[in-house]
C-alpha positions, 0 to 999 in steps of 0.5 A: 500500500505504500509507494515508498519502500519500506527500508529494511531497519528495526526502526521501520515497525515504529514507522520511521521512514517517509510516507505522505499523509495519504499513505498513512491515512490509507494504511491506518483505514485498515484498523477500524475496518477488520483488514479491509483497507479503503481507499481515501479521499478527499470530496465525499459528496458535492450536491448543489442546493436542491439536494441533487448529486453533483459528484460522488466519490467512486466507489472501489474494491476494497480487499483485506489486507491483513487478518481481522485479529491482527488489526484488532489488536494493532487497533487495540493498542492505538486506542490505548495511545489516545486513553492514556498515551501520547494523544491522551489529551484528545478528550481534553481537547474536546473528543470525547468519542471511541478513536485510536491512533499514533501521534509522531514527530521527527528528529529536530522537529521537523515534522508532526503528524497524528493519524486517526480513526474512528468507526467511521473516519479516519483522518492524518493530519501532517504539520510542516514545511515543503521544504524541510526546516523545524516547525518549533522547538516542542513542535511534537504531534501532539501539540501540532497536529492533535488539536487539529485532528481533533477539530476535524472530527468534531466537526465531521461529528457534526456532520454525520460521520458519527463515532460508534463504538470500535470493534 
């Protein structure tokens, strides 16, 4: 699933190599879904004022790519990481729904990421610059791209992506 090769290193099981947003949201859509991987994107639905269907996402194959317990499990501890890790502050900034996911931050903080889900939506949100330079000195995920992801899914709470509980 992603486009860039995994390098053959320990460190890459903690994920500690580049992949754009899009991968990371694309790999962690398997965790809530019991293997099954979707495909993200960007526009669900545009529909003009009488309610008529301008555009609609097309729909895609989705196989699994991984066992049902596996990623039962893997989502298990990432919702531990949002409880009680290093994303437990996701209540306190106003979600208060079942979700799991992964904080990260690079060396120097250069960039910040948190990829989500809930039972409904996941979501990454990278911080950073096109050109690689710190953000901030502290700029981790948490402070940077946590309060933004939770801004996200409050408001697609709000617009029908309803959180249920996670298998």
């Amino acid at each position: 699933g992603f486009g860039t090769p995994m390098p053959r290193s320990p460190a890459a099981f903690l994920g500690s190599w580049d992949a754009t947003p899009w991968e990371i949201a694309t790999a962690y859509s398997m965790f809530p879904n019991e293997g099954t991987r979707f495909r993200p994107y960007l526009i669900s639905e545009i529909t003009d004022r009488k309610g008529n269907v301008l555009y609609s996402s097309p729909p895609l194959a989705n196989p699994p790519v991984a066992k049902a317990g596996s990623t039962w499990a893997v989502s298990q501890i990432l919702t531990e990481v949002t409880t009680r890790g290093t994303a437990a502050s996701v209540t306190r900034l106003g979600f208060d729904k079942p979700c799991g996911g992964k904080t990260g931050t690079t060396n120097d903080f250069k960039d910040a990421w948190f990829s989500g889900f809930t039972s409904n939506l996941t979501c990454t949100v990278w911080v950073g610059f096109d050109i690689p330079k710190k953000t901030l000195q502290g700029g981790y995920g948490a402070t940077l791209s946590l309060p933004i992801w939770v801004d996200i899914m409050k408001t697609a709470d709000r617009l029908g992506y309803k959180a249920g509980k996670l298998n």
